[in-house]
N, CA, C and O of each residue as an XYZ file, in Angstrom:
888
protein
N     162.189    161.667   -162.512
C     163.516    162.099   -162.927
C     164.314    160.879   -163.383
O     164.522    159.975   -162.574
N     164.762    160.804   -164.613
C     165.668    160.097   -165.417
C     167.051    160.047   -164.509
O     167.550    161.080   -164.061
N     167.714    158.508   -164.246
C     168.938    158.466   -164.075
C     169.985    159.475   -164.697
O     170.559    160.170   -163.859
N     170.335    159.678   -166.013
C     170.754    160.588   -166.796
C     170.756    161.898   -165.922
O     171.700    162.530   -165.447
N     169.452    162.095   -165.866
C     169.325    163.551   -165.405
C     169.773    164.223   -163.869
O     170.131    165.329   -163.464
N     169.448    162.440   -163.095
C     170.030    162.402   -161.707
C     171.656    162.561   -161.636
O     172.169    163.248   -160.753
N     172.425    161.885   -162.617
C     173.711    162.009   -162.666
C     174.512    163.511   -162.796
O     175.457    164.138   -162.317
N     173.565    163.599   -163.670
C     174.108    165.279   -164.384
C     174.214    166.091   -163.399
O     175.145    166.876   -163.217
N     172.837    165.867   -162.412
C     172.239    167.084   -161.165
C     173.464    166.934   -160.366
O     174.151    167.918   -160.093
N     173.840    165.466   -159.888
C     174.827    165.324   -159.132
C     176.125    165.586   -159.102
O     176.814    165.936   -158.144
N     176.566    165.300   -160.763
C     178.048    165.972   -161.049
C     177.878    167.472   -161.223
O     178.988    167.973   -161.400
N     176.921    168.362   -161.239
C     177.160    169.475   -161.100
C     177.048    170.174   -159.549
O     177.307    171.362   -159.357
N     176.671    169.350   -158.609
C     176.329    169.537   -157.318
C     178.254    168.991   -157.099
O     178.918    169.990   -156.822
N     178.622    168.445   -157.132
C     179.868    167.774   -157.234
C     180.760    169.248   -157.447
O     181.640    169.729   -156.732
N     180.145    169.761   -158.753
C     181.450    170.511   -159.125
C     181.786    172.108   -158.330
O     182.827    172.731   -158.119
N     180.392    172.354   -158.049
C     180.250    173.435   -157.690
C     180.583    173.256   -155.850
O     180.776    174.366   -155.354
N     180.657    172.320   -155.021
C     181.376    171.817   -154.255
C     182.413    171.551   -154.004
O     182.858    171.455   -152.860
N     183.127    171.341   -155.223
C     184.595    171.136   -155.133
C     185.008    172.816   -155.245
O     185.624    173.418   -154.365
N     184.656    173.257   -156.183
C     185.054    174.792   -156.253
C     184.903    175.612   -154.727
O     185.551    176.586   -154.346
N     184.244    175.158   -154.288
C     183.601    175.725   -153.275
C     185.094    175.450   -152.225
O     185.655    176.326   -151.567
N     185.349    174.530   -152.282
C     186.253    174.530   -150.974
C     187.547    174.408   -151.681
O     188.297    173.682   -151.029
N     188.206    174.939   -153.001
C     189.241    175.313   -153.584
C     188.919    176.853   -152.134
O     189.252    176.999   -150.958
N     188.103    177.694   -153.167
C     187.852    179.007   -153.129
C     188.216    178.940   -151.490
O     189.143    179.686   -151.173
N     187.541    178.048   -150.259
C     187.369    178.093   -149.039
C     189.091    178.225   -148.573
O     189.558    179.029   -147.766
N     189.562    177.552   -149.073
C     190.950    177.475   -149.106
C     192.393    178.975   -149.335
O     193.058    179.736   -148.632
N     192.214    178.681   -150.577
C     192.926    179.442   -151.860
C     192.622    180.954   -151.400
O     193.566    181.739   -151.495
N     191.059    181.570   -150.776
C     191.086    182.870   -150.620
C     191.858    183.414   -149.607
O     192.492    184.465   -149.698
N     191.805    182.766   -148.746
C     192.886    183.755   -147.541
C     194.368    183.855   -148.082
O     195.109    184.820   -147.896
N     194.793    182.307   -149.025
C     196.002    183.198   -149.057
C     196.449    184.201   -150.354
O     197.579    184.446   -150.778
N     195.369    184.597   -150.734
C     195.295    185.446   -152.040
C     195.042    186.638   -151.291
O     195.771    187.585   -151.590
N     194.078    186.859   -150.272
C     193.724    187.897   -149.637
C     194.991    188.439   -148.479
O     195.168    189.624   -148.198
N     195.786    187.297   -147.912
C     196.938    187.582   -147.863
C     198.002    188.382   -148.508
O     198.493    189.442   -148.121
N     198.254    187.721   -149.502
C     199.262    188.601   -150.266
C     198.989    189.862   -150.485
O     199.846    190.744   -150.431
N     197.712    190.069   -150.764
C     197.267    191.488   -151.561
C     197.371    192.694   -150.316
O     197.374    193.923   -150.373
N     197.436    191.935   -149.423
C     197.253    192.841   -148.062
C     198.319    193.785   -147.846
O     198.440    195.009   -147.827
N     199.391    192.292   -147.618
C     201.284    192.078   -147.361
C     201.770    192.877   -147.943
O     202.618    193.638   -147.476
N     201.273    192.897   -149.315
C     202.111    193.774   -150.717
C     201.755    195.572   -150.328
O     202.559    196.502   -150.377
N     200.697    195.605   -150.056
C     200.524    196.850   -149.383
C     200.815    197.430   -148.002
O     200.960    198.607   -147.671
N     200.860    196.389   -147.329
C     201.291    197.095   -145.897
C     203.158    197.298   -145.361
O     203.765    198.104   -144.656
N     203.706    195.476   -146.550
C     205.054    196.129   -146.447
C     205.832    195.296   -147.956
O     206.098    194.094   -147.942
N     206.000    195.862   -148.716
C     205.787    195.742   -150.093
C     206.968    195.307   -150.203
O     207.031    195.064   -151.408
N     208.167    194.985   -149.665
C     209.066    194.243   -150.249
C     210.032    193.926   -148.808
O     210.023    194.415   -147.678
N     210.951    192.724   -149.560
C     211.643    192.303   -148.427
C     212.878    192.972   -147.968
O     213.188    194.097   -148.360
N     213.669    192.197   -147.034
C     214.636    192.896   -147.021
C     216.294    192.757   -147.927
O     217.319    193.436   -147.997
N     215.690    191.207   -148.620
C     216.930    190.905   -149.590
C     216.034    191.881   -150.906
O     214.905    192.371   -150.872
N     217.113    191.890   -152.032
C     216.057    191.928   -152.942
C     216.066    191.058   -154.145
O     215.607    191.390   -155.238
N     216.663    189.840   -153.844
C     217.369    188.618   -155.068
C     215.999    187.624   -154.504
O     215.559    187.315   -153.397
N     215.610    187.325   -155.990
C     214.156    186.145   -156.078
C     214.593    185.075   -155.319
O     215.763    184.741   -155.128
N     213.459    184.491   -154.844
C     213.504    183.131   -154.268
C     214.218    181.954   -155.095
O     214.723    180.985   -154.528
N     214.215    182.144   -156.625
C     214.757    181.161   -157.314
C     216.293    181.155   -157.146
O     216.782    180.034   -157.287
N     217.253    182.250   -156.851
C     218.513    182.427   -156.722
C     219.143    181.937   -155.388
O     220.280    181.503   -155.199
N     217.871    182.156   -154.295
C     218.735    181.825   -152.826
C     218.063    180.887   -152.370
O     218.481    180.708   -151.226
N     217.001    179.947   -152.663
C     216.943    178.898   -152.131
C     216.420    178.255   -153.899
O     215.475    178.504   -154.648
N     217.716    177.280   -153.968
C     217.168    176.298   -154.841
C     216.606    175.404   -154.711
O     216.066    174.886   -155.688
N     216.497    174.833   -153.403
C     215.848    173.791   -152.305
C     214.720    174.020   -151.309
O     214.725    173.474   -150.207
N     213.487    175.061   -151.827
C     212.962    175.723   -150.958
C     211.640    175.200   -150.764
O     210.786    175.440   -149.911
N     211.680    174.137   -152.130
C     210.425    173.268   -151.591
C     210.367    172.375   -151.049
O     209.307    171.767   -150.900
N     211.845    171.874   -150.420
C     212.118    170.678   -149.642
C     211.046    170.399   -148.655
O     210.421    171.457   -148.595
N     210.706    169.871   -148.156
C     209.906    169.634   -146.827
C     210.369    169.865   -145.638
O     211.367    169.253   -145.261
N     209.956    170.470   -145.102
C     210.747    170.940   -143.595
C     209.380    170.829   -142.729
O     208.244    171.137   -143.091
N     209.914    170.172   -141.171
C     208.642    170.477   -140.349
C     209.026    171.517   -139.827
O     210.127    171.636   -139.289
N     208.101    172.481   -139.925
C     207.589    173.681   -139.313
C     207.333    174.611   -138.125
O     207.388    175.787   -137.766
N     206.849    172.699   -137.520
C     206.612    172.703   -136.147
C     208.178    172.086   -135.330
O     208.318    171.259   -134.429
N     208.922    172.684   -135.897
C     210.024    172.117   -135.122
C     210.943    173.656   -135.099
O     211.568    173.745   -136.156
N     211.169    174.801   -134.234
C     211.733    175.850   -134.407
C     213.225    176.031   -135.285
O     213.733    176.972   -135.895
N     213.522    174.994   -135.080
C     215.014    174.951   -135.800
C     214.872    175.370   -137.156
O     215.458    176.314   -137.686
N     213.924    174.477   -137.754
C     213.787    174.735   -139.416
C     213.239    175.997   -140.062
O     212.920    176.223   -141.229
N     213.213    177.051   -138.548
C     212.572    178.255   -139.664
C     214.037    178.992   -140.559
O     214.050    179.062   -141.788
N     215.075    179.442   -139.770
C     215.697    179.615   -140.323
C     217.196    179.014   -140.290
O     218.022    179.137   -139.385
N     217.357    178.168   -141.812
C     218.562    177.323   -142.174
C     219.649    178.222   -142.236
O     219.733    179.114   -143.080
N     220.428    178.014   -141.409
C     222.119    178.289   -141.047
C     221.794    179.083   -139.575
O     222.794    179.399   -138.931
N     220.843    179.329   -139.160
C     221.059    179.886   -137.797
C     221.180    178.837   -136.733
O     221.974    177.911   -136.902
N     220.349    178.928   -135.501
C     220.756    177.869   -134.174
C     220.327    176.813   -134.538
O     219.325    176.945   -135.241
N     220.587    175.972   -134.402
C     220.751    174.402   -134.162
C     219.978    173.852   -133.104
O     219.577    174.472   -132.119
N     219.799    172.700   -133.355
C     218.520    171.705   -132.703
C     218.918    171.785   -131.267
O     218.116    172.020   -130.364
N     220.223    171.574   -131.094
C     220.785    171.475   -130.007
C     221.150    172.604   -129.154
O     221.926    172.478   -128.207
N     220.612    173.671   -129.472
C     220.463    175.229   -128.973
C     219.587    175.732   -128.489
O     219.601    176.742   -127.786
N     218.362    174.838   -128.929
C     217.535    174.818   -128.189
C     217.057    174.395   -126.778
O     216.092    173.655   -126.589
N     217.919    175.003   -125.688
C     217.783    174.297   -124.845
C     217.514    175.314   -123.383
O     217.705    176.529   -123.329
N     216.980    174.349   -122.168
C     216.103    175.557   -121.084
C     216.928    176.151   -120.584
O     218.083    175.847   -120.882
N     216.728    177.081   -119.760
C     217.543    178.211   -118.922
C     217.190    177.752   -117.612
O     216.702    176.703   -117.191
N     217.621    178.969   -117.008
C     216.860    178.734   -115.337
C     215.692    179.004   -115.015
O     215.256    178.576   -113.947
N     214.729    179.950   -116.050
C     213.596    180.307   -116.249
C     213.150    179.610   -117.237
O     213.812    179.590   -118.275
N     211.934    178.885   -117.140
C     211.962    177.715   -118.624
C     210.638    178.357   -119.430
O     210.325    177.985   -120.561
N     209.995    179.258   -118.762
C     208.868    180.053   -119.365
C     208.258    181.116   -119.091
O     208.286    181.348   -117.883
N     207.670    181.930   -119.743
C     207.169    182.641   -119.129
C     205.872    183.041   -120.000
O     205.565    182.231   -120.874
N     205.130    184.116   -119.872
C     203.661    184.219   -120.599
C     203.500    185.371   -121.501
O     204.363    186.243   -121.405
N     202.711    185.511   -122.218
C     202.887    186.615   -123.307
C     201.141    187.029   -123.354
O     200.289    186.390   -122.735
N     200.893    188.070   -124.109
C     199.137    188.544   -123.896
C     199.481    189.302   -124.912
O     200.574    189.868   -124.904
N     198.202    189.499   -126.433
C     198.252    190.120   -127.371
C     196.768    190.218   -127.006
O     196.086    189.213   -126.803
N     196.238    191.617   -126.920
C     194.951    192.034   -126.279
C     194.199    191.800   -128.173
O     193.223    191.063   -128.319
N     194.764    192.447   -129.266
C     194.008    192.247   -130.364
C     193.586    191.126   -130.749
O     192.474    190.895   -131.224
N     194.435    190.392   -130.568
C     194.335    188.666   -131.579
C     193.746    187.985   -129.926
O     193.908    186.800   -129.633
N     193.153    188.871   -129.114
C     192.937    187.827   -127.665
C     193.615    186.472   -127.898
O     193.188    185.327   -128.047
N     195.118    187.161   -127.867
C     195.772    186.132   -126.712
C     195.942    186.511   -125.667
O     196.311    187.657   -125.411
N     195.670    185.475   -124.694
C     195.791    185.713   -123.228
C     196.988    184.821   -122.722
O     197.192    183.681   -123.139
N     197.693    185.411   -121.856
C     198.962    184.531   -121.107
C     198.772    182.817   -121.663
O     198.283    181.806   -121.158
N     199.479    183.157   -123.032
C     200.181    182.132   -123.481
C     201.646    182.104   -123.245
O     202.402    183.075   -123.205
N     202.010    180.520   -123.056
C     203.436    180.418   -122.701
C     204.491    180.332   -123.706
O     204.369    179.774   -124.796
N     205.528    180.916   -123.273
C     206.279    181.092   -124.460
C     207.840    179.757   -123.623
O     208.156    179.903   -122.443
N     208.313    178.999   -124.231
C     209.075    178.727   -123.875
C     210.625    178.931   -123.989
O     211.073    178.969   -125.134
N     211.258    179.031   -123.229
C     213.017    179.134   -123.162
C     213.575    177.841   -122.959
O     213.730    177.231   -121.901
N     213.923    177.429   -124.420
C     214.188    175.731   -124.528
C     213.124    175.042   -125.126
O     211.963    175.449   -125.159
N     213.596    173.846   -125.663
C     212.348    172.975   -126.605
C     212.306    173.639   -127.863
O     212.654    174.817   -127.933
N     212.044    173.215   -128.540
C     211.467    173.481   -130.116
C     210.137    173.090   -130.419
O     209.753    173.745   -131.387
N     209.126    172.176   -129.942
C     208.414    172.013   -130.367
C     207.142    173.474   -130.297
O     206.762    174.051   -129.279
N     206.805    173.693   -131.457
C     205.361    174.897   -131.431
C     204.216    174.663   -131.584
O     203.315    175.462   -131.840
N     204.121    172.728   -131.331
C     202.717    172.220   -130.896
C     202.468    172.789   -129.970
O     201.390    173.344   -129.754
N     203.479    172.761   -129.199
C     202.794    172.840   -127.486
C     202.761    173.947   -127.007
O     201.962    174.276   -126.130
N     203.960    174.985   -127.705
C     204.084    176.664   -126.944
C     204.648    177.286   -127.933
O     205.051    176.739   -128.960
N     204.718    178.687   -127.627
C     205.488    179.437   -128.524
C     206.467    179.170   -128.301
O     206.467    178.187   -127.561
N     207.899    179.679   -128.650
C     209.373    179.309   -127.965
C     210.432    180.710   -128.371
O     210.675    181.161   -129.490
N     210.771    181.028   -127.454
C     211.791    182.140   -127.483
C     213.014    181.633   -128.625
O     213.197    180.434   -128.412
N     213.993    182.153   -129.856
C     214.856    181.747   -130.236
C     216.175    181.695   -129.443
O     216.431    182.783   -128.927
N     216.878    180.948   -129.257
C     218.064    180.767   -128.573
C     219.162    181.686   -128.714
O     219.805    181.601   -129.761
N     219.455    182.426   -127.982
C     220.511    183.678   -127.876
C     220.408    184.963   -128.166
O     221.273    185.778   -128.486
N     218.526    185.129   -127.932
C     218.003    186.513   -127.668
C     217.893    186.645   -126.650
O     218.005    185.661   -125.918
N     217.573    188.136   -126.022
C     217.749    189.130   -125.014
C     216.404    188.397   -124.514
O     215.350    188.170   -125.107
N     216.881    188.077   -123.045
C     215.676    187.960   -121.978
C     214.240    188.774   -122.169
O     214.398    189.517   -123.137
N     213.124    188.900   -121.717
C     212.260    189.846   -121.763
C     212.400    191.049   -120.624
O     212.486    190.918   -119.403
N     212.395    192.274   -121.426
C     212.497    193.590   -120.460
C     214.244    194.271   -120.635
O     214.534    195.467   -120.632
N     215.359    192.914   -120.799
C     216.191    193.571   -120.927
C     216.450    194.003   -122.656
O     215.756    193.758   -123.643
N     217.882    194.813   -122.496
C     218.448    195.543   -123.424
C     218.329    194.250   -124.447
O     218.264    193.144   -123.911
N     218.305    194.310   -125.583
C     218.308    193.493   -126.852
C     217.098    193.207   -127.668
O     216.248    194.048   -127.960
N     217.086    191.870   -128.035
C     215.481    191.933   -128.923
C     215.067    190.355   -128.526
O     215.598    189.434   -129.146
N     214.369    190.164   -127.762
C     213.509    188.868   -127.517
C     212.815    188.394   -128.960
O     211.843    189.009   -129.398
N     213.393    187.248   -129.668
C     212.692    186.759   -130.490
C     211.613    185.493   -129.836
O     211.601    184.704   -128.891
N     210.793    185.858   -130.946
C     209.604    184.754   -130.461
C     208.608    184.028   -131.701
O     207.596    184.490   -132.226
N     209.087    183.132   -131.867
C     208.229    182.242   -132.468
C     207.112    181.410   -132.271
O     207.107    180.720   -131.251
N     205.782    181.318   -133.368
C     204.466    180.981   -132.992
C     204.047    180.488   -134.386
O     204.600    180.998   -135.360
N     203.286    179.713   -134.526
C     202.722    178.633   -135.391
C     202.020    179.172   -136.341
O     201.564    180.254   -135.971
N     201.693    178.855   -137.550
C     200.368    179.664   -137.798
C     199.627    178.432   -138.862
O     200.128    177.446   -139.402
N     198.179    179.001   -138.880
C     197.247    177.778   -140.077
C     196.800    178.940   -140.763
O     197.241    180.089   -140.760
N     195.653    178.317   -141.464
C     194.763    179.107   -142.632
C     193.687    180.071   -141.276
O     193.047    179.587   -140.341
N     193.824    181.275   -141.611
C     192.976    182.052   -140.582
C     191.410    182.084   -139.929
O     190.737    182.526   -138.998
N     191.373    181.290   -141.122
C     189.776    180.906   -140.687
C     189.770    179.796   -139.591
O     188.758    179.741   -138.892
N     190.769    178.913   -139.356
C     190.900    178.293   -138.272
C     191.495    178.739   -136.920
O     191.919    178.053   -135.990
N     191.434    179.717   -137.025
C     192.152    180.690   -135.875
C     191.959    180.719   -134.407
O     190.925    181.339   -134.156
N     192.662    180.210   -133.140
C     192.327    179.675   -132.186
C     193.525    180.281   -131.418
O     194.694    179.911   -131.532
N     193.110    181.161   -130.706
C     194.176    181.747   -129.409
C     194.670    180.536   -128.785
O     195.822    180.772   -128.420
N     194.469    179.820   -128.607
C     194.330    178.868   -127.412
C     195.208    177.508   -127.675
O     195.691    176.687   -126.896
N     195.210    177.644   -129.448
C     195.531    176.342   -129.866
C     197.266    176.858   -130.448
O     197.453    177.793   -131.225
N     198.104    176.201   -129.992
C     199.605    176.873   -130.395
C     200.058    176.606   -131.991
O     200.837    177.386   -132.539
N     199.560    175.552   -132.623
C     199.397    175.154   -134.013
C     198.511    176.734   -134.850
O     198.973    176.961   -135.968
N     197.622    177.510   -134.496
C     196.600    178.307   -134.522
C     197.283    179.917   -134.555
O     197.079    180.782   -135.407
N     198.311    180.013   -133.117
C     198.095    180.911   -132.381
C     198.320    181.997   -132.956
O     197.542    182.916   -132.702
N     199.866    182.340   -134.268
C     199.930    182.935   -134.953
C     199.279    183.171   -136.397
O     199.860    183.764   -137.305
N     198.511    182.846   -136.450
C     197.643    182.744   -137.704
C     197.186    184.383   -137.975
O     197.292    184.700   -139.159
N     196.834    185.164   -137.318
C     196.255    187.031   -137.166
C     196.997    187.587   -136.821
O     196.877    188.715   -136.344
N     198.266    186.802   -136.988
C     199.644    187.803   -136.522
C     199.714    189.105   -137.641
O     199.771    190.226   -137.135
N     199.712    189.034   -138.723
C     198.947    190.008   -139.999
C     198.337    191.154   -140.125
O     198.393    192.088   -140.924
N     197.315    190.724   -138.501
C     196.347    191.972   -138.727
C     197.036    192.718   -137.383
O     196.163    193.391   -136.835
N     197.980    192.787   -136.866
C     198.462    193.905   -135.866
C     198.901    195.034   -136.496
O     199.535    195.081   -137.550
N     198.478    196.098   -135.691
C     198.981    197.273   -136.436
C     200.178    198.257   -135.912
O     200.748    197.756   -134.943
N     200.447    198.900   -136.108
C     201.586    200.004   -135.192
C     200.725    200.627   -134.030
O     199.733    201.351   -134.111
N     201.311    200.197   -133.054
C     200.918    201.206   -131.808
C     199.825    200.422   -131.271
O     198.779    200.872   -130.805
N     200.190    199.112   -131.388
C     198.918    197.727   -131.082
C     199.995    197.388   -129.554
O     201.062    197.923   -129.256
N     199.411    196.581   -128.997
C     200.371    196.653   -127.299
C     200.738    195.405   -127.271
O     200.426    194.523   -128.071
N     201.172    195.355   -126.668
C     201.606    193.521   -126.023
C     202.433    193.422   -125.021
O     203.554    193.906   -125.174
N     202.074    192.740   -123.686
C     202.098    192.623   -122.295
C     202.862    190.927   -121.992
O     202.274    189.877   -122.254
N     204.190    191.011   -121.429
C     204.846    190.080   -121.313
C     205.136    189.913   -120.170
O     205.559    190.849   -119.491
N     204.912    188.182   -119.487
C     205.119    188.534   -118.360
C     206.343    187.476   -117.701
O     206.119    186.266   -117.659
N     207.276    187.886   -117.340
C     208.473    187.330   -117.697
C     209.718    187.121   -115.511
O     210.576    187.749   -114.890
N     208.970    185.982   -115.373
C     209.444    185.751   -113.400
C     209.195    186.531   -112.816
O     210.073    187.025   -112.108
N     207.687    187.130   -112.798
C     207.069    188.007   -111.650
C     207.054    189.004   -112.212
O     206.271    189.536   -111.425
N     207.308    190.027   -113.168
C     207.622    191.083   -113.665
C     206.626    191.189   -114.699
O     206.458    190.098   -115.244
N     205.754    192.301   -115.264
C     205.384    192.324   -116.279
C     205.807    193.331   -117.006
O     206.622    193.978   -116.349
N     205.620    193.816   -118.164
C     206.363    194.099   -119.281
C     205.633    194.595   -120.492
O     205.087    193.725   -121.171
N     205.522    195.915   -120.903
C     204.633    196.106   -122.229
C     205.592    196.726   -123.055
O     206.673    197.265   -122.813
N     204.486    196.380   -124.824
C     205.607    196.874   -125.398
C     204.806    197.360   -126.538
O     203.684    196.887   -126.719
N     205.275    198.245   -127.304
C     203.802    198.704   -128.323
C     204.042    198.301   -129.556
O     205.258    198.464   -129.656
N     203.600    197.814   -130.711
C     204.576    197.801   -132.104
C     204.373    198.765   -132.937
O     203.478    199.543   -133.267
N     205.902    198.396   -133.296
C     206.375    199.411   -134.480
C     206.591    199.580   -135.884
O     206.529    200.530   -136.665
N     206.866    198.351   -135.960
C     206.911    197.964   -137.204
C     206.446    196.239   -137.760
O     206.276    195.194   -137.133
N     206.370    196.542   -139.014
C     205.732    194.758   -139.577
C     206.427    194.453   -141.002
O     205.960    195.196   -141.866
N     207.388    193.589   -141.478
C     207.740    193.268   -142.286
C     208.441    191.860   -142.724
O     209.178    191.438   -141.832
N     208.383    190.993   -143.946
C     208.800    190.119   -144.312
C     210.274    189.721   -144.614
O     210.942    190.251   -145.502
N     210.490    189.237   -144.210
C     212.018    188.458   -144.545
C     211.881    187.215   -145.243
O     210.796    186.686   -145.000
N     212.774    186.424   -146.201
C     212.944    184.941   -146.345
C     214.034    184.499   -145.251
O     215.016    185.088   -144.800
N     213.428    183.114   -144.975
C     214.368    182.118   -144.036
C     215.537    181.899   -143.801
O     215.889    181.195   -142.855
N     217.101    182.985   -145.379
C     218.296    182.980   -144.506
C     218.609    184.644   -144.243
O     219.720    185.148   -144.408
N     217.450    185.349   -143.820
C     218.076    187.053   -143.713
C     217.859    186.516   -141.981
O     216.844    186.495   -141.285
N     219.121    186.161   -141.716
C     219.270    186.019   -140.053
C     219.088    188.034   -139.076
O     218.448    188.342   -138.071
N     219.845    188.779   -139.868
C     219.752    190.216   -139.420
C     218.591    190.315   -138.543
O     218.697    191.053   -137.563
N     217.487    189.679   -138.743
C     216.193    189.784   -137.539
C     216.293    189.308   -136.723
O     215.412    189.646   -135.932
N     217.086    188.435   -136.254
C     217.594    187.421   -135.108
C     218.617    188.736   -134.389
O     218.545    188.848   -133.165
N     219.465    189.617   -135.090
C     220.385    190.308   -133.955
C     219.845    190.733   -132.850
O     218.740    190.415   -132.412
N     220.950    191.775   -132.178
C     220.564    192.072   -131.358
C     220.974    193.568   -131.302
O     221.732    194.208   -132.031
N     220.280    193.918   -130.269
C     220.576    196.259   -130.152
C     220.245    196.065   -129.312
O     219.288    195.413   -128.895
N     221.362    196.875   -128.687
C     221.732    197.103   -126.899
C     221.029    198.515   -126.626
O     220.989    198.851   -125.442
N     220.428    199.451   -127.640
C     220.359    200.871   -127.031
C     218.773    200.469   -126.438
O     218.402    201.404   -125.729
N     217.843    199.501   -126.497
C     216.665    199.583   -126.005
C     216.262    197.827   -125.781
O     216.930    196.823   -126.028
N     214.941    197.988   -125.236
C     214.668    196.489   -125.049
C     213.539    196.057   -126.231
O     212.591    196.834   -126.112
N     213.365    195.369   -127.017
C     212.682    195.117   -128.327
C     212.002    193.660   -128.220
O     212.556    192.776   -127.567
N     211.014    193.486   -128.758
C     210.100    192.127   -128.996
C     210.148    191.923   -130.373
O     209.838    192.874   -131.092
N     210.484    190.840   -130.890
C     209.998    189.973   -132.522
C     209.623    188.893   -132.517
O     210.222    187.847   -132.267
N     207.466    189.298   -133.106
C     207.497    187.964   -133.229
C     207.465    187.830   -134.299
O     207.501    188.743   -135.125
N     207.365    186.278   -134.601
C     207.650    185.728   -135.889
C     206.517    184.741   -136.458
O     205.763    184.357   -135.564
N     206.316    184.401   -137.326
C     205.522    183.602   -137.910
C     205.818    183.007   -139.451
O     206.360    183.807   -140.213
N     205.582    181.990   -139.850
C     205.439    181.953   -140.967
C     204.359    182.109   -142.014
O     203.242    181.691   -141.709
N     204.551    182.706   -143.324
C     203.979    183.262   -144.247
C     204.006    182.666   -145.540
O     204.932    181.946   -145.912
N     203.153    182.907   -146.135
C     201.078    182.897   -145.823
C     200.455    182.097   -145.104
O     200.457    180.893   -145.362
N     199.710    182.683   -143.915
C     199.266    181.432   -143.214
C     198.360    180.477   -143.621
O     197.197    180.861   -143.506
N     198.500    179.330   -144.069
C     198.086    178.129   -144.565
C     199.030    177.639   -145.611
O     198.918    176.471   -145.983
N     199.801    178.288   -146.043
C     200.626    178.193   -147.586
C     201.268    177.115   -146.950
O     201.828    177.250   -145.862
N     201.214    175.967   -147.613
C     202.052    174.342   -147.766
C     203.693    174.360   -147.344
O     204.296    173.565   -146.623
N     204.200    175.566   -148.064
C     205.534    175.925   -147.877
C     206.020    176.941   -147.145
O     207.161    176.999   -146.684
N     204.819    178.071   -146.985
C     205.384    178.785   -145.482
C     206.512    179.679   -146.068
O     207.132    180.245   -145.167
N     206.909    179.937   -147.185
C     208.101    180.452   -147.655
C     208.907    181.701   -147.393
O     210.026    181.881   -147.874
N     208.232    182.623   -146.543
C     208.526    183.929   -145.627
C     208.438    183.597   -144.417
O     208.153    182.472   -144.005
N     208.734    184.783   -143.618
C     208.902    184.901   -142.421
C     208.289    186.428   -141.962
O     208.980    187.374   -142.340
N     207.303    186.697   -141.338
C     206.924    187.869   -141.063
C     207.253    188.115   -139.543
O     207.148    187.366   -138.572
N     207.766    189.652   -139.683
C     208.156    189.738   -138.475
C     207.077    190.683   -137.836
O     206.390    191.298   -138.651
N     206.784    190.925   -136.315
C     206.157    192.100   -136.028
C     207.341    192.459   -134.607
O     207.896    191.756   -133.763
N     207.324    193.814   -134.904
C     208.786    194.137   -133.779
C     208.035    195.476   -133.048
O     207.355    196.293   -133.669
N     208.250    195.506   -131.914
C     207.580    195.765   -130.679
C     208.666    196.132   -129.662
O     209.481    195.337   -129.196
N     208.545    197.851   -129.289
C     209.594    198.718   -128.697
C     208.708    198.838   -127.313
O     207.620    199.412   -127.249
N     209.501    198.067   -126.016
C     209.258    198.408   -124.507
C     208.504    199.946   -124.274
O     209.153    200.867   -124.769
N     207.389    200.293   -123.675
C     206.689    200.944   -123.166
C     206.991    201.305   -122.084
O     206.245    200.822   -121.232
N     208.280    202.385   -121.427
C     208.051    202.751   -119.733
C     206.697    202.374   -119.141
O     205.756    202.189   -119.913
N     206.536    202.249   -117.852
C     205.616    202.263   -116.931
C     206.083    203.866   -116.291
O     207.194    204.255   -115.934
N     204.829    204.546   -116.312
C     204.917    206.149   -115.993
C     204.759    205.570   -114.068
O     204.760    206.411   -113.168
């Protein structure tokens, strides 16, 4: 075999390699969208991303809870209670009693409750934020990971919270996208006790530019 011919073999071994891990990449979050668009097809603003964030490719860390959504709580809001954690269990995505924290921002280390939601079990809506990567890296275990299959929950999927001795189920109800200033998912409703978690969207996307919610209505214990 001719040098020439060795080169050629190699830049096409080259190319079809590089494609290879575009595609390895690029498909989940294509297979993403196509999913999203069908399961909840539009947001809740209805003005393009180009009108309300002109600054939306800024860099923001991710892993810092504050920066999901700009104009809500503050760095400094983030801070512990008298209960500083408690554990959460999503039987589909096997998570098992992962900790969610009350206080801190960082979502290396845990999920983290948002600051000035309803306790777990009582009247209001416990928000909860969780990390997410490209799904093929998907790791219950790993809090960078944990929300990554947050996506594939469906209505009437369960989730078991366990919150200073007490545990707590709740079934979901609904799944839909927001951008980063529709705060309205952060309120609160006193007529029942409610779960939202949150993630950012598409998981792996560089910019993360949504916010998917999955919201989850308390289950009596018969």
């Amino acid at each position: 075999m001719g040098k020439s011919t060795a080169l050629k073999i190699l830049a096409t071994l080259s190319g079809f390699l590089g494609m290879a891990i575009l595609s390895y990449t690029l498909y989940p979050l294509a297979d993403y969208e196509l999913t999203a668009r069908q399961s909840y097809p539009t947001l809740l603003s209805p003005l393009p991303d180009s009108e309300r964030f002109p600054d939306l490719s800024s860099e923001y860390d991710l892993t810092q809870a504050s920066n999901w959504f700009p104009g809500g709580a503050k760095k400094e809001d983030f801070v512990a209670s008298q209960v500083s954690y408690y554990t959460i269990s999503i039987p589909r995505l096997k998570i098992e009693n992962a900790t969610v924290a009350i206080g801190g921002e960082d979502l290396s280390k845990s999920l983290v409750q948002y600051p000035g939601t309803a306790l777990p079990g009582k009247n209001g809506n416990t928000v909860i934020f969780g990390h997410s990567i490209l799904p093929i890296f998907y790791d219950p275990k790993d809090y960078l990971a944990i929300f990554s299959t947050l996506p594939t929950l469906k209505k009437g999927d369960k989730i078991e919270v366990n919150y200073d001795g007490v545990t707590y189920k709740y079934q979901v109800t609904d799944l839909f996208e927001v951008l980063p200033d529709e705060l309205d998912v952060l309120t609160q409703d006193s007529s029942n006790s409610y779960i939202s978690l949150i993630t950012c969207v598409p998981p792996g996307h560089p910019l993360k530019p949504r916010r998917l919610v999955v919201r989850a209505k308390i289950v009596p214990f018969n």
